[in-house]
C-alpha positions in Angstrom: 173.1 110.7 103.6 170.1 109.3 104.3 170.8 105.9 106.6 167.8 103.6 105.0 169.8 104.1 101.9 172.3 102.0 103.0 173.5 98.5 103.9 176.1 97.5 106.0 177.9 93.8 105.8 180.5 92.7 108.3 182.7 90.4 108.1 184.4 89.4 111.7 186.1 86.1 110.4 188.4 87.6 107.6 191.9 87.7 109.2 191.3 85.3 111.6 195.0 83.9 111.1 196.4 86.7 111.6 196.0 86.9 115.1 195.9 82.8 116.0 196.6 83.7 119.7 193.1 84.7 120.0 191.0 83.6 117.5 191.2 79.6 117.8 187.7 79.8 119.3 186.1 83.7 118.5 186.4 85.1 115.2 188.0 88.2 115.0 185.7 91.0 115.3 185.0 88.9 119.1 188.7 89.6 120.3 188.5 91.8 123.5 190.2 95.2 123.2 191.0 98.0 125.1 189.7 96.7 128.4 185.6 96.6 127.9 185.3 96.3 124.2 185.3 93.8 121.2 187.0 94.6 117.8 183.4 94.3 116.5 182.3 97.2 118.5 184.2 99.9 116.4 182.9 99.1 113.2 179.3 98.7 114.0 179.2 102.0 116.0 180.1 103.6 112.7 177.5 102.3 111.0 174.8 103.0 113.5 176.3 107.1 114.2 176.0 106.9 110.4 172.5 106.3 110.3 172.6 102.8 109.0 169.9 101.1 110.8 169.8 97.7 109.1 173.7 95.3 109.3 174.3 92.2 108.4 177.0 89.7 110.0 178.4 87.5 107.6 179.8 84.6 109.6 182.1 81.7 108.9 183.1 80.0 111.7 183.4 80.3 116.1 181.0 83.0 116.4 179.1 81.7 119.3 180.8 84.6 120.9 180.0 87.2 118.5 176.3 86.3 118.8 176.4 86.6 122.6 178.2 89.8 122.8 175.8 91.2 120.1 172.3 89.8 121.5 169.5 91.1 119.3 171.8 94.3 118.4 170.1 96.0 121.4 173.3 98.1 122.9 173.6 99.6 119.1 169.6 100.4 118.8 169.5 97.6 116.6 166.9 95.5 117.9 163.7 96.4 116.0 160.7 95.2 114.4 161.9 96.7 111.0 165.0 96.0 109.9 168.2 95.7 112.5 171.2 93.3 113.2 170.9 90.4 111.3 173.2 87.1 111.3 173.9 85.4 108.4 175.9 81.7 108.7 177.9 80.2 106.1 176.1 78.8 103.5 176.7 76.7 100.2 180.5 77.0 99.9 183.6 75.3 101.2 185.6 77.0 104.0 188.4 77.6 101.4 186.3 79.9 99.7 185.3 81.8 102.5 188.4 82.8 103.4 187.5 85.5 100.6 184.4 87.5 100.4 183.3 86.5 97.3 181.7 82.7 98.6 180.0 84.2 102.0 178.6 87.5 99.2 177.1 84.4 96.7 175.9 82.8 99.8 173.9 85.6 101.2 172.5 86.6 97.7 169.0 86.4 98.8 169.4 89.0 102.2 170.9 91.2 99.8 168.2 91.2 97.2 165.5 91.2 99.8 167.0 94.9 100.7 166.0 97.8 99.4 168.9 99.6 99.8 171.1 101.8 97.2 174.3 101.3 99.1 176.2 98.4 101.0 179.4 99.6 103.3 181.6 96.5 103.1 183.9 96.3 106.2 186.1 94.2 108.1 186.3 94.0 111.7 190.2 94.5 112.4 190.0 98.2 112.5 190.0 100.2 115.6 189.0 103.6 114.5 185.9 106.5 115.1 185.3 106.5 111.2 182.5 108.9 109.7 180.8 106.6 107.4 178.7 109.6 106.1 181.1 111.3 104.7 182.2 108.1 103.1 179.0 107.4 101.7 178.7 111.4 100.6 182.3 111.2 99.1 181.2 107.7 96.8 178.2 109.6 95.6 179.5 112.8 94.9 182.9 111.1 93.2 180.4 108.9 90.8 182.7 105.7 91.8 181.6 102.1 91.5 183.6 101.0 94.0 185.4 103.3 97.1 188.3 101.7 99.0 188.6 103.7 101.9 192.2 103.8 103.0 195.0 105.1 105.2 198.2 106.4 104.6 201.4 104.7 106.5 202.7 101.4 106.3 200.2 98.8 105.2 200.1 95.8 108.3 201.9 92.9 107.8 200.3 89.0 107.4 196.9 91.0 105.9 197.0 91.3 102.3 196.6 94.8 101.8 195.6 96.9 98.5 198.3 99.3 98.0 196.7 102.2 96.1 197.8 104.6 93.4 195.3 107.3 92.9 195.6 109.9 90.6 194.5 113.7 92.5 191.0 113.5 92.5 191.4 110.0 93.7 190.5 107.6 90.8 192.4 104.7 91.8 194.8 103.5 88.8 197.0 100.7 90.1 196.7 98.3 93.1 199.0 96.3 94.3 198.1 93.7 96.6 200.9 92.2 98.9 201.1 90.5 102.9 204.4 92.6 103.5 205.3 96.1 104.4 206.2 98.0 101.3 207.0 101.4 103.6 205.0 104.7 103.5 201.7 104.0 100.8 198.3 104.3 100.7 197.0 101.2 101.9 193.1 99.5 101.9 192.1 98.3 105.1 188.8 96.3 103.9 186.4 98.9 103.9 184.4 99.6 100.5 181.2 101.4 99.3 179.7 99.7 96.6 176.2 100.2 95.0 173.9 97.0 95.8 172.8 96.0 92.5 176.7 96.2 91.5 177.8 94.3 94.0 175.4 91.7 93.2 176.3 91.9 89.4 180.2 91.5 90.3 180.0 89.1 92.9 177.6 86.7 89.9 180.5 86.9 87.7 183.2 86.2 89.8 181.8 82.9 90.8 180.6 81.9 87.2 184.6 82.1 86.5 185.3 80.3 89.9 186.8 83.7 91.4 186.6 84.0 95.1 188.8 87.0 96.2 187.2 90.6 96.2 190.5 92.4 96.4 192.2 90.1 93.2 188.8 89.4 91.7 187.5 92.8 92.1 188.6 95.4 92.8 192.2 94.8 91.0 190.8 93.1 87.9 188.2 96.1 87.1 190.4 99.4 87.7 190.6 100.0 83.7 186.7 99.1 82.7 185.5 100.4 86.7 185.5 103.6 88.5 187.5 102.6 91.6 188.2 105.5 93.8 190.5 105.9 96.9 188.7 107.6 100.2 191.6 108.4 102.1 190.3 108.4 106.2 190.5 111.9 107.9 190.3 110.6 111.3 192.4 108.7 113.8 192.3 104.9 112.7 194.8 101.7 113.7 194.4 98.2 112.1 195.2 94.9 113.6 196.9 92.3 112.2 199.5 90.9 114.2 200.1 90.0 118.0 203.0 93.1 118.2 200.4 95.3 116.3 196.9 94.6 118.6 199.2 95.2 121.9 200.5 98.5 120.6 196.9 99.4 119.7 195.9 98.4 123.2 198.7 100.7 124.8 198.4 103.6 122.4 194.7 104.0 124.8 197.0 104.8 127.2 197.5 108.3 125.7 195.1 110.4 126.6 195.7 112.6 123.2 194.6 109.1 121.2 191.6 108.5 123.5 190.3 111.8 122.8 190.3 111.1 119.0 189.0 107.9 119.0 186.1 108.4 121.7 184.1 111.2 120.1 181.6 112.8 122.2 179.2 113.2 119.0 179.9 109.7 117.8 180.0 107.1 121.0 181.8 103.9 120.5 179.0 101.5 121.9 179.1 98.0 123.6 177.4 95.1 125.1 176.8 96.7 128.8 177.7 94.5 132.2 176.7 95.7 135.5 179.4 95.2 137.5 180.7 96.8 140.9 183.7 99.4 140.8 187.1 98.3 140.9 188.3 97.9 144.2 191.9 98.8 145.6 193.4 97.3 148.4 195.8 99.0 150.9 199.0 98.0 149.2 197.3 98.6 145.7 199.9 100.9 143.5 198.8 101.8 140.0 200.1 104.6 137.4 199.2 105.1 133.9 196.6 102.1 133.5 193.1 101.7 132.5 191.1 99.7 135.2 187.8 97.9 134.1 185.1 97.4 136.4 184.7 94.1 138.9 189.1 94.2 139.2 190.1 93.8 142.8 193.2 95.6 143.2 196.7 94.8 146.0 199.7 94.8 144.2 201.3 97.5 141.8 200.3 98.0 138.2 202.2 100.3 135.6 200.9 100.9 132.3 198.6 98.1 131.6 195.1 97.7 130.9 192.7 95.2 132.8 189.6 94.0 131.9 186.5 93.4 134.1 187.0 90.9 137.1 190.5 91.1 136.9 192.2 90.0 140.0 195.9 91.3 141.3 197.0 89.5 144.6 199.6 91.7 147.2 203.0 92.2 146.2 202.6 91.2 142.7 203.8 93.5 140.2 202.0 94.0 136.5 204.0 96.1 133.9 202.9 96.8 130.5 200.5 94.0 130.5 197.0 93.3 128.8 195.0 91.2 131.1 191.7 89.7 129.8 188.1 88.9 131.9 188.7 86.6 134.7 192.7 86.8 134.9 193.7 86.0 138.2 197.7 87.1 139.3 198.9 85.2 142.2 200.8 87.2 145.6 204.2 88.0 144.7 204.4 87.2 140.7 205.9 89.6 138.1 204.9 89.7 134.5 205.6 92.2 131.8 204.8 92.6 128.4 202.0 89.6 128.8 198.8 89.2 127.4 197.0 87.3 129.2 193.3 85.8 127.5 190.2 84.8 129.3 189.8 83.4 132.8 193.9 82.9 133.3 195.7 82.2 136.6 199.0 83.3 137.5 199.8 80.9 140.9 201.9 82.4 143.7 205.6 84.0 143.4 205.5 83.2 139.2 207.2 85.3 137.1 206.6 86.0 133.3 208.3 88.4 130.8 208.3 89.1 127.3 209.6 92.6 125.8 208.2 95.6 123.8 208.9 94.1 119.9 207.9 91.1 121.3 204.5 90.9 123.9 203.9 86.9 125.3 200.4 85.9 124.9 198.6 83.1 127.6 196.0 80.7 126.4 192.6 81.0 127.4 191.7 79.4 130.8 195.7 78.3 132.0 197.0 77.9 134.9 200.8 78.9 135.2 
């Protein structure tokens, strides 16, 4: 695979209301994870350890975080003279119909024939996963497919309206159903497509001449009898997000050293905006097991089997226990919390306490004080 051969298009709004905890003023692919990262991170480190050297964003709407954590691209190598990260805003179409890919695809018509590309990679930005894109691109080549759904096998994620995929064994795809409920074990689309560019251009024409704005119903569903729609089925370690349950588990399953290992791949980095910041500091009553500390924290109470972000600060005697605690979190002496996420810049005051449970994680507004 040669990476000027390809395109790549994210989308960091879709599934937005899916996780409304956090996205009332980011899009998705700007929701912090795993203590130093952004869901966006994932997905554009596979398309730069792929070789793809030119992406664009397709935005919709709160993404004046997504442009500061991505700058000019420069953390991925994609700030260059030639090609490189590119931002493309909503244009020409009600919000309605971008809450489907067809409208923000129609709207961004002239990027796409200004490239030269053979290929676009179509993705998402709720996946957490160390995907090899070239063997996803070498897979749609060699297959002969219009269209490849990559997928994974398990139970689809709920509140995201997933394609569940029957493929046949050399994995032409030859039903689809799509649904926003857990059907049990399947093989399930997780927005993540290879498509050739002058196809893409050709279906995404047609579907708006008939007023169609859905790629998955439109698409990809409509055209499995006169298409070749084929399932890739992803060999490596991949989790989606779509719920508040489903982004903590994803956050604790870092906690596991085996699932670290598969998802931070020595000869494919996960890469991110970097922030010099001094090393955590403990304190002398500081107790922590089992966490993952960010940079910047300042450390004097216990902490079990959370994850903190950078600047993150734990007063003495206060006790943090399967928590996610977000930039700028600030626990008062003496308060308890479990199962909390807390977002941005949140303060805990003296002696609180707050608890939620494992099926059921409690999630703090940006900037309260409690």
């Amino acid at each position: 695979m040669n990476g000027n051969t390809v395109l790549g298009l994210l989308f960091p709004n879709m599934h937005d209301d899916a996780l409304p905890e956090f996205t009332q003023n980011r899009a998705m692919g700007s929701v912090p994870f795993g203590g130093r990262y952004r869901l966006v991170d994932f997905t554009l480190s596979n398309l730069v350890n792929a070789g793809v050297s030119k992406v664009g964003v397709v935005t919709k709407s709160n993404y004046q975080s997504m442009m500061d954590h991505l700058g000019s691209g420069k953390a991925w190598d994609l700030s260059r003279k030639a090609q490189g990260l590119y931002f493309l805003p909503p244009f020409g179409a009600s919000e309605d119909q971008y809450d489907g890919r067809i409208a923000p695809l129609a709207g961004v018509r002239r990027f796409l024939e200004n490239s030269r590309h053979d290929y676009v990679i179509l993705s998402d930005c709720h996946i957490v996963g160390n995907i090899d894109y070239r063997r996803l691109v070498e897979f749609h080549v060699e297959s002969g497919a219009d269209i490849t759904v990559a997928c994974l096998r398990g139970t689809a994620p709920e509140n995201i309206a997933s394609p569940i995929i029957t493929a046949n064994d050399k994995g032409r795809i030859t039903d689809m159903i799509i649904t926003r409920r857990a059907l049990g074990e399947a093989l399930y689309g997780i927005g993540l497509y290879v498509v050739s560019r002058t196809l893409l251009m050709q279906l995404v024409e047609n579907a708006v001449s008939r007023n169609q704005y859905s790629f998955e119903w439109d698409v990809l569903q409509r055209h499995i009898g006169d298409r070749h729609l084929y399932a890739y089925e992803i060999p490596e370690f991949a989790m989606t997000i779509s719920s508040l349950a489903g982004y903590f588990n994803a956050n604790m399953a870092l906690l596991d050293p085996a699932v670290r290992a598969k998802l931070f791949v020595a000869n494919r980095p996960i890469y991110t905006k970097v922030r010099d910041c001094a090393p955590a500091l403990y304190g002398l009553h500081a107790q922590v097991m089992d966490s993952l500390i960010a940079d910047g924290c300042k450390i004097d109470g216990a902490v079990r089997d959370s994850i903190l972000f950078r600047d993150v600060h734990v007063d003495r005697d206060a006790v943090i226990d399967h928590c996610i605690l977000m930039q700028g979190s600030v626990i008062g002496a003496g308060s308890t919390m479990e199962y909390i996420i807390t977002d941005k810049n949140v303060c805990i005051r003296d002696r609180r306490s707050l608890k939620g449970c494992a099926d059921y994680p409690v999630s703090v507004k940006k900037g309260t004080m409690v």
